[in-house]
C-alpha positions in Angstrom: 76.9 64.6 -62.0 80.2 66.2 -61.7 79.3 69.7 -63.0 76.0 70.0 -60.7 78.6 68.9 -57.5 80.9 71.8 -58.9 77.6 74.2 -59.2 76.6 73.1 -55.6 80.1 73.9 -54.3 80.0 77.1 -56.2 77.3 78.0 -54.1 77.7 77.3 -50.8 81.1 78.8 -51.3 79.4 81.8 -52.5 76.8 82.2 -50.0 79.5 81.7 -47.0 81.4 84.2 -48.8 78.3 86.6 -48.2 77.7 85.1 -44.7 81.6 86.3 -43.4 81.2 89.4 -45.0 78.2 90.7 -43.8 79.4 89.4 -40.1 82.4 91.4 -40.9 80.9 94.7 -42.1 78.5 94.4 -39.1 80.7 94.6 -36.7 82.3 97.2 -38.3 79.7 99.4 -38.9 77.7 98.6 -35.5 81.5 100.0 -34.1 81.2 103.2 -36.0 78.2 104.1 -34.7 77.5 103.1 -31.7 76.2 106.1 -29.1 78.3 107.7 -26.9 77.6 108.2 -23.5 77.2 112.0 -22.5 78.6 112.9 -19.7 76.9 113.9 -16.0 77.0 117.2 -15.3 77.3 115.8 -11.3 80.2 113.3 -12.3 83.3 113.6 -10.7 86.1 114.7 -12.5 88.3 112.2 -14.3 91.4 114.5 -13.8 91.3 114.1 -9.8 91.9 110.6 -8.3 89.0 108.4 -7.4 87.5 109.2 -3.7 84.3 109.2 -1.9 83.9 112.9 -1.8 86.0 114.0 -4.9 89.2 116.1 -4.9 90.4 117.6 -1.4 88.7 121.0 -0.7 88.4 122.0 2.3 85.9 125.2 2.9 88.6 127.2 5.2 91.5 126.8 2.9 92.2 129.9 0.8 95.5 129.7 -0.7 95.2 133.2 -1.1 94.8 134.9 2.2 98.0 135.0 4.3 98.4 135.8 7.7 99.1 139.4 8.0 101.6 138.8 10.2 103.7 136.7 7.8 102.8 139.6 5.0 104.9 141.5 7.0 107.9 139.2 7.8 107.8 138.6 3.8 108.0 142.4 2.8 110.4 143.3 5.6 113.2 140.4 4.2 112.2 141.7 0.6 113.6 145.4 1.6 116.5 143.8 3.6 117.2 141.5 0.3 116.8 144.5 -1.7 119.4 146.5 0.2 121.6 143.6 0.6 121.6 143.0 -3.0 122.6 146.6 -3.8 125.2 146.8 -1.0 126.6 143.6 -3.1 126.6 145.0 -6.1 128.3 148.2 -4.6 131.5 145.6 -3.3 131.8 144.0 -6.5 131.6 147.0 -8.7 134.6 148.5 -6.2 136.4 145.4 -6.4 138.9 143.8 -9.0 136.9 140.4 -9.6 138.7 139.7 -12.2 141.7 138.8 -10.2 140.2 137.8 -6.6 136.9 137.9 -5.2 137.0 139.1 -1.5 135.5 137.0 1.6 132.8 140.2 2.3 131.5 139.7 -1.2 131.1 135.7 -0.6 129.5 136.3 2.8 126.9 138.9 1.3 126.0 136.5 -1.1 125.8 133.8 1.4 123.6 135.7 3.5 121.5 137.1 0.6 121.1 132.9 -0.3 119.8 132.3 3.1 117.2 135.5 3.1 116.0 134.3 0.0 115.3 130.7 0.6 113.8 132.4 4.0 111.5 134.1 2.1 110.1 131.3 -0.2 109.6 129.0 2.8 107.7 131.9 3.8 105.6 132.2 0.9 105.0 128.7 0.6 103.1 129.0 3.8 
């Protein structure tokens, strides 16, 4: 009796041994392949925040057109920067900056700092 109780043991321990390893490569393989979803042409885009009506656009809003107005304001401070950079760089090619720097080469740089910051605020819109 003992060997046929060792033969049935055998067995069943065999045949859970296939059991857990077709489970196991089942899972595995129904993981590999499983279909993908394609993607809706008319789905939102996952890069833009969730919202009712999608990203912001609004139908008016051209980030390039500028008010002509403001064109001009921008390209007027550009030739005043311009010429206030070159008068600056007139001053400090006459001066000694090695030893000081004068106050009318600290004020032109102030003011072209100020024109400059003008200008992108300006651009920014």
């Amino acid at each position: 009796m003992l060997p046929s109780r060792r033969r049935l043991f055998t067995i069943l321990a065999g045949a859970a041994g296939v059991l857990a390893t077709e489970s196991l490569l089942c899972s595995v393989l129904s993981a590999q392949f499983a279909p993908q979803p394609i993607p809706s042409p008319h789905a939102p885009n996952q890069n833009f925040p969730p919202g009712l009506d999608g990203p912001d656009q609004k139908p008016g809003s051209d980030n390039k057109s500028v008010d002509p107005k403001t064109r001009e304001e921008i390209r007027a401070d550009i030739e005043k920067l311009y010429e206030l950079a070159s008068e600056l760089r007139e001053q400090a090619g006459k001066a000694d900056l090695n030893v000081t720097l004068p106050v009318s080469v600290v004020k032109e740089a102030q003011q072209i700092e100020k024109l400059a910051k003008k200008i992108k605020e300006l651009s920014k819109g």
